[in-house]
TORLUM-195238 format. One line per 3 residues: number of its first residue (from 1); for each residue x, y, z of N, C-alpha, C, O. Coordinates in Angstrom, 3 decimals. Each point is the difference from the previous one (the first is absolute). Last residue first. Layout:
BEGIN
NUM	X,Y,Z,X,Y,Z,X,Y,Z,X,Y,Z  ...
***
This chain:
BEGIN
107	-12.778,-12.782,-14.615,0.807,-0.009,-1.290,-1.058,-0.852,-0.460,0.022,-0.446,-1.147  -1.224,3.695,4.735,-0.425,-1.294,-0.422,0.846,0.015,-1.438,-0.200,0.795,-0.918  0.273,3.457,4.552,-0.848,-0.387,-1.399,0.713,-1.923,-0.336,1.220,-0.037,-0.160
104	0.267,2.854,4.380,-1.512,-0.368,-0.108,-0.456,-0.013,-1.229,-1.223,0.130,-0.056  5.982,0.974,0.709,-0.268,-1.504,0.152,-1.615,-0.230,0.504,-0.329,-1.135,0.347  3.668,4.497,-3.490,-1.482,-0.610,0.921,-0.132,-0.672,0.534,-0.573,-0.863,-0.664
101	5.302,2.967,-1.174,-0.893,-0.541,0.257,-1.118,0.094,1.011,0.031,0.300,1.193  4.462,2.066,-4.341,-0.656,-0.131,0.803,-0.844,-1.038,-0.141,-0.066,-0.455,-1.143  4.261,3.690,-0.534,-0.677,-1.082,-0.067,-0.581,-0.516,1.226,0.637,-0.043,1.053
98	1.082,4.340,-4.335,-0.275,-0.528,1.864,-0.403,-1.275,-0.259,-0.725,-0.097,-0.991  2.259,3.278,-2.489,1.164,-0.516,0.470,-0.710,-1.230,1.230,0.604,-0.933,0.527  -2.810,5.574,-1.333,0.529,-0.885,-1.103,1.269,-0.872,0.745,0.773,0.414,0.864
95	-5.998,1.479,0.365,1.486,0.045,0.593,0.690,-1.223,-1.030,-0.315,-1.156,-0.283  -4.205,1.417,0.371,0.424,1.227,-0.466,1.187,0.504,0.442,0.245,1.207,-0.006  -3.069,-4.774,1.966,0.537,0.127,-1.706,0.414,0.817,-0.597,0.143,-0.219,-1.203
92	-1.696,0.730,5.579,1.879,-0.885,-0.013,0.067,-0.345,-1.557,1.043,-0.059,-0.653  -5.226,1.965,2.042,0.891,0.876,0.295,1.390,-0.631,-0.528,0.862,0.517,-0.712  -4.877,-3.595,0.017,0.001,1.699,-0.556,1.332,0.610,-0.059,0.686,0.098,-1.017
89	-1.181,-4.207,4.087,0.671,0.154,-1.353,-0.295,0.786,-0.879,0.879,0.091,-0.858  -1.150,-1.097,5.931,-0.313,1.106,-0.874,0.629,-0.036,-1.517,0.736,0.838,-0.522  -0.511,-4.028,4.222,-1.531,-0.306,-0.497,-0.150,1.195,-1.377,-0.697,-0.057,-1.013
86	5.666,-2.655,2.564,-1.091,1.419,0.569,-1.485,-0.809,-0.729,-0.259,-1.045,-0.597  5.984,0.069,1.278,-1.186,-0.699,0.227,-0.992,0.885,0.268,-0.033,0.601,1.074  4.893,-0.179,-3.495,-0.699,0.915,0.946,-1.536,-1.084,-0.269,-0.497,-0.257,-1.097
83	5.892,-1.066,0.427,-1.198,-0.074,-0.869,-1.184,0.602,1.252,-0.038,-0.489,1.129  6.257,1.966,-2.007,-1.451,-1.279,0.402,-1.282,0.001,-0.679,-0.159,0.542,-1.094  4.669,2.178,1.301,0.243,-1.188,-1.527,-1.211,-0.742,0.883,-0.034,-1.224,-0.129
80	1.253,5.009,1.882,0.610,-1.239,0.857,-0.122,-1.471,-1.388,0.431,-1.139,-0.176  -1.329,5.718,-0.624,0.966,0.550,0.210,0.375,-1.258,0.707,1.196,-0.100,0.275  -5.031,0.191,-1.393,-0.033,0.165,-1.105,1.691,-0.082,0.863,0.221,-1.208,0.081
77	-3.220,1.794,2.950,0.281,-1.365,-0.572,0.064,-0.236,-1.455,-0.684,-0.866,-0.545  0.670,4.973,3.323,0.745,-0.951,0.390,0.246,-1.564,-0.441,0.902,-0.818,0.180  -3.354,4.571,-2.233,1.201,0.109,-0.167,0.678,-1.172,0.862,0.847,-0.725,-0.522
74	-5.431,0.610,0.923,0.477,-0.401,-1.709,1.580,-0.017,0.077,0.679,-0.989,-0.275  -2.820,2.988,3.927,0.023,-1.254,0.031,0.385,-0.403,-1.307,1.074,-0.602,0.027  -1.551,4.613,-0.077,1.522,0.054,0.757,-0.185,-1.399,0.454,1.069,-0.486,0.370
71	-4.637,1.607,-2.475,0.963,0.150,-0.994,1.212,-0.276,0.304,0.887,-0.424,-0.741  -4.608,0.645,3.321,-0.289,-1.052,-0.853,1.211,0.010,-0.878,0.314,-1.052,-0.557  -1.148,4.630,3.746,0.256,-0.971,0.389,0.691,-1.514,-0.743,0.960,-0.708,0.303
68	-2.868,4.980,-2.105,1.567,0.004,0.202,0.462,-1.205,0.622,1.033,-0.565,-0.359  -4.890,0.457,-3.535,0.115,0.395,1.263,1.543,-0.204,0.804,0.797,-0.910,-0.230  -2.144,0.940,-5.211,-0.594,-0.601,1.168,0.468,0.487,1.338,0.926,0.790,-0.183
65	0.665,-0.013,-5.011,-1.262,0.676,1.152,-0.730,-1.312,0.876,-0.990,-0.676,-0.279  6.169,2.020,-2.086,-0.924,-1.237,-0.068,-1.268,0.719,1.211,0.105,0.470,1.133  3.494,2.016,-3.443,-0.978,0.350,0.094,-0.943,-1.240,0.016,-0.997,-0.109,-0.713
62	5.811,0.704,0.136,-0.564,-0.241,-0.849,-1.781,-0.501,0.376,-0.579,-0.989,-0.449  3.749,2.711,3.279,0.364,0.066,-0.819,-0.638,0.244,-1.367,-0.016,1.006,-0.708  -0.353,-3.967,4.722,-0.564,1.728,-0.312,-0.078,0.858,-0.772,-0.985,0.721,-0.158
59	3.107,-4.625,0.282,-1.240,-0.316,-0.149,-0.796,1.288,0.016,-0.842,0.495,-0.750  5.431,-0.577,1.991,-0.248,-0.285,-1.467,-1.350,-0.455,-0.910,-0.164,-0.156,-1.210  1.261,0.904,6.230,0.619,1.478,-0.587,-0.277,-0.229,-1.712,-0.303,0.917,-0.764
56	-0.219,-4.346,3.416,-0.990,0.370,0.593,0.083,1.269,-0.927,-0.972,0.392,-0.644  4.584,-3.213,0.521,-1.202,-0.979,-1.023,-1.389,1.237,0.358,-0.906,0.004,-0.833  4.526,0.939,3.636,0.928,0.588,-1.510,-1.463,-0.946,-1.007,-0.308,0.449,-1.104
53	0.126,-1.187,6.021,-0.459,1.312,-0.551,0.274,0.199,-1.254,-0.804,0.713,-0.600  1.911,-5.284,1.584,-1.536,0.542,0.010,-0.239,1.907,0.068,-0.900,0.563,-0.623  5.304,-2.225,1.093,-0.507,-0.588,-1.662,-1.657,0.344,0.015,-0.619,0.632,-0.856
50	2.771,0.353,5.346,0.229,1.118,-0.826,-0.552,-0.680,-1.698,-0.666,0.713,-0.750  -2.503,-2.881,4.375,1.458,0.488,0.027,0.528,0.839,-1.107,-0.771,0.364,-0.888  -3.152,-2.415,4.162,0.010,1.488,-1.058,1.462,0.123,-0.406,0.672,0.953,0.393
47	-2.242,-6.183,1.941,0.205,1.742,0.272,-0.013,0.670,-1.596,0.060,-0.500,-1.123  -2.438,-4.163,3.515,0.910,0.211,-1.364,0.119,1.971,-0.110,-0.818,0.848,-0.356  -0.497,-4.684,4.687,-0.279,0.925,-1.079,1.100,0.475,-1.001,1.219,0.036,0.169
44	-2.857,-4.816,2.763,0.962,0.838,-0.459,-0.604,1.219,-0.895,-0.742,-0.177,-0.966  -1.458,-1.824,5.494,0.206,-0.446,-1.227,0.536,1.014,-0.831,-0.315,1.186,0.099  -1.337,-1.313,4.353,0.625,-1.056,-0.175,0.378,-0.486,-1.269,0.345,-1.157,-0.238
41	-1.709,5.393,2.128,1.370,-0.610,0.465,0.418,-1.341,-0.156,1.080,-0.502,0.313  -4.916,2.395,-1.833,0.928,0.692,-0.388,1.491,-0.188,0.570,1.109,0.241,-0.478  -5.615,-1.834,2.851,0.058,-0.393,-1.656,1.788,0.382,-0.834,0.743,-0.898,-0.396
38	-1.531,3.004,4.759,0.396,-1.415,0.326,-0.053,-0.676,-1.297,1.015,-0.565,-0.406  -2.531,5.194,0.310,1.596,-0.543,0.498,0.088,-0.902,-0.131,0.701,-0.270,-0.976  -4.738,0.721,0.535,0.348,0.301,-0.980,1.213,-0.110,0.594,0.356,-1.176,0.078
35	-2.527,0.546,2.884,-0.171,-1.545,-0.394,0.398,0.618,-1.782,-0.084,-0.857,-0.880  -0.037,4.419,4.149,0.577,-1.317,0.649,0.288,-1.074,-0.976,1.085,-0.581,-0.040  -4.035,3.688,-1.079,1.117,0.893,-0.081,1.317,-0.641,0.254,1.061,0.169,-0.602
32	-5.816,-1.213,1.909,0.105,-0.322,-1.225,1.546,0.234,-0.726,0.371,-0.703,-0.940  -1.254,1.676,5.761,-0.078,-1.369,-0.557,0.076,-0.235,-1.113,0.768,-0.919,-0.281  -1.625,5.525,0.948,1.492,-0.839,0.716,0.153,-1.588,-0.373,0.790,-0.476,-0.815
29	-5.200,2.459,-0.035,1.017,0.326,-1.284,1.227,-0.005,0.632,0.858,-0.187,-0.862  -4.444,-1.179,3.945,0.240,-0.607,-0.955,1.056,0.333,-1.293,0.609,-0.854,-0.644  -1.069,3.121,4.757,0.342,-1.161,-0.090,0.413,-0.761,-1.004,1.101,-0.475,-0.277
26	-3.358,4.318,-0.466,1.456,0.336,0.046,0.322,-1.326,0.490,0.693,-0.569,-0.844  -5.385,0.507,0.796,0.935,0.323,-1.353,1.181,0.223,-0.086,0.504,-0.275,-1.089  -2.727,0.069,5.252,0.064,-1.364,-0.351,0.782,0.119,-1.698,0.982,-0.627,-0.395
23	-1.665,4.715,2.871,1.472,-0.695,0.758,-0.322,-1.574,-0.749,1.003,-0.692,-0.173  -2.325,5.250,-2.412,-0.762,-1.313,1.210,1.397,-0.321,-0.036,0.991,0.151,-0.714  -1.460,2.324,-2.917,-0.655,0.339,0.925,-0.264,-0.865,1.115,-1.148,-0.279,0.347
20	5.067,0.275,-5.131,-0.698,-0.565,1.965,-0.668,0.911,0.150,0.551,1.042,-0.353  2.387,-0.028,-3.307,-1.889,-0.241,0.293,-0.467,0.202,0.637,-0.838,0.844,0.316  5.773,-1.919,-0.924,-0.516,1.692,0.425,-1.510,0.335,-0.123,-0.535,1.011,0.455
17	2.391,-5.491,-1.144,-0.089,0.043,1.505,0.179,1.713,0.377,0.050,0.525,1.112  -0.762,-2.109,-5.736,-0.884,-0.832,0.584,-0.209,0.605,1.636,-1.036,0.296,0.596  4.181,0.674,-3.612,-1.000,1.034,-0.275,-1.062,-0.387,1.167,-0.628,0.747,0.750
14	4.656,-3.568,-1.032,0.266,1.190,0.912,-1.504,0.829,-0.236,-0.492,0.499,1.012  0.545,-4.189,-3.274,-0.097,-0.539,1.446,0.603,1.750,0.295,-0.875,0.629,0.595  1.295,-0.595,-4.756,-1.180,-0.288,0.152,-0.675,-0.394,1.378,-1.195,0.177,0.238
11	5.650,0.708,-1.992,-0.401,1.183,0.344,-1.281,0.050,0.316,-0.489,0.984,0.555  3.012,-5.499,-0.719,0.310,1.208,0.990,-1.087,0.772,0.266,-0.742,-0.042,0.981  0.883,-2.140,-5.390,-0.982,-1.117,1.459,0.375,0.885,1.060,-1.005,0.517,0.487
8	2.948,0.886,-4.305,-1.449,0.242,-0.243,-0.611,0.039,1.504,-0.663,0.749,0.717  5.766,-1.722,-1.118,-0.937,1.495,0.354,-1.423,-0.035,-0.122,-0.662,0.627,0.827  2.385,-5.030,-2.033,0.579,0.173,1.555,-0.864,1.549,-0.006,-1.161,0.117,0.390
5	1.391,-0.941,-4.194,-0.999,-0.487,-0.142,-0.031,-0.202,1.969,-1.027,0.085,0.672  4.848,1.311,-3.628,-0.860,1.124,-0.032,-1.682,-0.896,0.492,-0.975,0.552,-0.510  4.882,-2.911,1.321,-0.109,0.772,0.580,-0.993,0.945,-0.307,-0.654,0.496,0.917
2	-0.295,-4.620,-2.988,1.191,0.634,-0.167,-0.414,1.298,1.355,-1.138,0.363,0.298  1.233,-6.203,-0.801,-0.849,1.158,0.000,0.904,1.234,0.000,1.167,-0.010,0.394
***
């Protein structure tokens, strides 16, 4: 999994626990917040590295329109020579070079 996908899950449990109205909701978005660490710690992430900015800088570049997130995921796994497992194949088709898979469509 790629780090840019580590920030999604973060910034989303943090929005979560600046919400809180209630002491049971903040419980709960700690806990949830908990068991995202713990997911994340147990399995390897694939970093933003300098080949992935220089693939990120060249995609831009050349004006691939999809979203920043989605793209700097592209870059990292364009820049690791891997294969990106998604549902969004709209967006990721449109990234040259990317290779990817569904694995909810039925060969």
């Amino acid at each position: 999994m790629t780090i840019i996908t580590f920030e999604e899950q973060v910034r989303g449990r943090f929005n979560v626990i600046r919400k809180a109205d209630s002491a049971d909701k903040l419980v709960t978005a700690y806990s949830r917040l908990q068991a995202t660490y713990n997911f994340f710690n147990s399995i390897n992430l694939i970093g933003f590295s300098q080949e992935a900015a220089n693939c990120y800088t060249e995609l831009l570049r050349q004006k691939i329109r999809i979203g920043t997130q989605d793209l700097r995921i592209a870059s990292i796994v364009i820049s690791n020579d891997g294969t990106l497992v998604t549902r969004n194949r709209r967006d990721f088709s449109r990234v040259p070079g990317l290779q990817f898979e569904d694995w909810t469509i039925e060969n």
